[in-house]
C-alpha positions as CSV (number, residue, x, y, z in Angstrom):
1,X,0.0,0.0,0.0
2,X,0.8,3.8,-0.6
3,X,1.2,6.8,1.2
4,X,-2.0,8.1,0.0
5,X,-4.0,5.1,0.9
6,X,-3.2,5.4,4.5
7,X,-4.4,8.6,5.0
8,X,-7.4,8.4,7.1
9,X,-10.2,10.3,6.2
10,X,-10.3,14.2,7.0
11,X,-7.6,16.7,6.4
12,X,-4.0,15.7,6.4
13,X,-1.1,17.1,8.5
14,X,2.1,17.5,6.7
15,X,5.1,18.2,8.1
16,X,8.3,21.0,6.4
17,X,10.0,18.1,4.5
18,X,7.4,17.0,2.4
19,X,7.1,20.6,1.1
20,X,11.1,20.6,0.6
21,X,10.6,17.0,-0.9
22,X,8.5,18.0,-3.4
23,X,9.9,21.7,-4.3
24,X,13.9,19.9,-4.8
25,X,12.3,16.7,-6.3
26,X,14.1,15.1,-4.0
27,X,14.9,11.2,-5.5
28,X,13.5,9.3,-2.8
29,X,10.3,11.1,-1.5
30,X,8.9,12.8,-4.4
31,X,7.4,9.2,-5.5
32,X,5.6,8.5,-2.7
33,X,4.3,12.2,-1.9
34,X,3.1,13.3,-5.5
35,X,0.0,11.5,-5.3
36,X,-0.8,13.1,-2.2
37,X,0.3,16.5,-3.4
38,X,-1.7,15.9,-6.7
39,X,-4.9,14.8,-4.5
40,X,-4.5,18.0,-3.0
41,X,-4.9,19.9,-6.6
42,X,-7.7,17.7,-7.7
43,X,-9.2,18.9,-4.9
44,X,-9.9,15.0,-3.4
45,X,-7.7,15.9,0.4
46,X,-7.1,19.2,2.1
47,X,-3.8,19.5,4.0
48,X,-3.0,21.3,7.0
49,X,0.6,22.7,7.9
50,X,1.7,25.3,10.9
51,X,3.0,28.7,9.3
52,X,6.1,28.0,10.9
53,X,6.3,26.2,7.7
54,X,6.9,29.4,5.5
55,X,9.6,30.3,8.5
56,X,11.7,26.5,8.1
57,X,11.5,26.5,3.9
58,X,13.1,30.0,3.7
59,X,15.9,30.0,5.5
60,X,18.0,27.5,3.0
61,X,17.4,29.9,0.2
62,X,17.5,33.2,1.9
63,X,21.1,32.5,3.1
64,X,22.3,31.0,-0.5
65,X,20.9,34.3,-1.8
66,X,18.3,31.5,-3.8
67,X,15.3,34.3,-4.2
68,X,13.5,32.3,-7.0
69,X,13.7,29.2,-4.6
70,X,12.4,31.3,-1.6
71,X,9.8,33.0,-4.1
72,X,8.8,29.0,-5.3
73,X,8.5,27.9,-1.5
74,X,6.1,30.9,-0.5
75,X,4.0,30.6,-3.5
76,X,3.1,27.0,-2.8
77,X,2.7,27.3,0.9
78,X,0.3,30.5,0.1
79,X,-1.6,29.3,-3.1
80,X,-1.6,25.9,-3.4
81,X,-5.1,24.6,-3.8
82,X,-6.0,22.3,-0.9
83,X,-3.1,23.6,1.5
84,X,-4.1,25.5,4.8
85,X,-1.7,27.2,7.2
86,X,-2.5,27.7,10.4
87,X,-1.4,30.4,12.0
88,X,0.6,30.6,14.9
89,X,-1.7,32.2,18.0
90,X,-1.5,32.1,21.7
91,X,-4.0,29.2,21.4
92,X,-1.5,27.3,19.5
93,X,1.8,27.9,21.5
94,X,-0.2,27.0,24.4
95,X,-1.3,23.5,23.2
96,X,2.0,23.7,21.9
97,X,3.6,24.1,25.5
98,X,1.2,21.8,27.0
99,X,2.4,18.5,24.3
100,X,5.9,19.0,25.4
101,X,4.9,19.3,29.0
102,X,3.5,16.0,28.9
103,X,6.0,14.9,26.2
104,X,9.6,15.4,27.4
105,X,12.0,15.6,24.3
106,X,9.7,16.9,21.8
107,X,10.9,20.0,19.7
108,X,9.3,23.2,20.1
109,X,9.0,23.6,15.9
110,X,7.4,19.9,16.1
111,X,5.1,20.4,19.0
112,X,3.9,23.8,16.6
113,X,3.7,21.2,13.7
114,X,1.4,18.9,15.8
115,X,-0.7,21.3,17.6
116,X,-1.7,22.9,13.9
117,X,-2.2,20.0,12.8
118,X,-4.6,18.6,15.9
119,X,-6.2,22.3,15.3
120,X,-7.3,21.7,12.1
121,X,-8.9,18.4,12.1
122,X,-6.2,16.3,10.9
123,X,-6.3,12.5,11.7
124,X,-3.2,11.7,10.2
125,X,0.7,13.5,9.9
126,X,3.0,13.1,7.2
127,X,6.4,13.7,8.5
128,X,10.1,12.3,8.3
129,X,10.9,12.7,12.1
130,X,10.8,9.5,13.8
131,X,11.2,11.6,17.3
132,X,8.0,12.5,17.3
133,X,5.4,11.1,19.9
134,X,2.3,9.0,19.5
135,X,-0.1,11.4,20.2
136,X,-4.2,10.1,20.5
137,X,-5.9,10.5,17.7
138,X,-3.1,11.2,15.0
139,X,-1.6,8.6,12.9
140,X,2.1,9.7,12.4
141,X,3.0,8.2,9.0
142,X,7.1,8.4,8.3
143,X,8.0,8.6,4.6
144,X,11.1,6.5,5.1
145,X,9.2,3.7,6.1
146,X,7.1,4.0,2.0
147,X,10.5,4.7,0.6
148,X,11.8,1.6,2.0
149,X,8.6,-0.7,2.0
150,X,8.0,0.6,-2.1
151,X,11.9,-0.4,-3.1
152,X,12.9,2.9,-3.7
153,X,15.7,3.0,-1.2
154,X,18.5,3.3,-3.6
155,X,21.0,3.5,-0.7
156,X,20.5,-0.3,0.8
157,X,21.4,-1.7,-2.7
């Protein structure tokens, strides 16, 4: 099975790297996340990602002086159909505050991740971060484990 087939229903979290994934074409990951990213277009899943988003994809081409890049990145985390960022609010950094408090070890930029994602109905995360807690009610999916379960893993040949 795919990616996309394990999506529960409802709107999907997705995590920075999938958006890097998919902007750098990276080898591995863009296989298994185009169908969710064309899903998206066709208007057939709605994804949910923090705005910190926009904040983590910029920095890489803002330092290498990469203002296409940077100009690529903002324009599909702000106009992509099916994509929804959630702001960051006091709301948020407080549910935020309150996963790691009951989650030692969890990231603050992950805990922001997983709080907008909780926020906006999500019953499933797409994310390469394997630190990231079980939380109730959202299924963390790891793209490193379609990469390797699909044959794609060029690196264990």
């Amino acid at each position: 099975m795919g990616l996309i087939q394990d999506i529960r229903g409802g709107p999907v979290g997705l995590d920075t790297a999938a958006f890097i994934y998919l902007i750098e074409e990276h080898p591995r990951f863009l296989p298994v996340l185009q169908p969710v990213f064309a899903a998206m277009d066709a208007g057939r899943i709605e994804a949910v990602s923090s705005s910190l988003t926009l904040l983590e994809v910029l920095v890489v081409p803002y330092r290498a002086g990469d203002l296409p890049l940077a100009d690529r990145y903002e324009e599909l985390l702000t106009r992509s159909r099916g994509l929804r960022l959630i702001e960051i609010d006091r709301a948020q950094l407080r549910a935020a505050a309150q996963l790691r408090g009951v989650h030692r070890g969890v990231k603050t930029p992950d805990a922001i991740q997983l709080c907008a994602a909780l926020g906006g109905g999500c019953t499933t995360f797409i994310t390469n971060d394997r630190d990231l807690p079980s939380i109730p009610g959202l299924q963390v999916l790891q793209l490193k484990d379609y990469v390797r379960s699909k044959g794609w893993d060029r690196s264990r040949s």
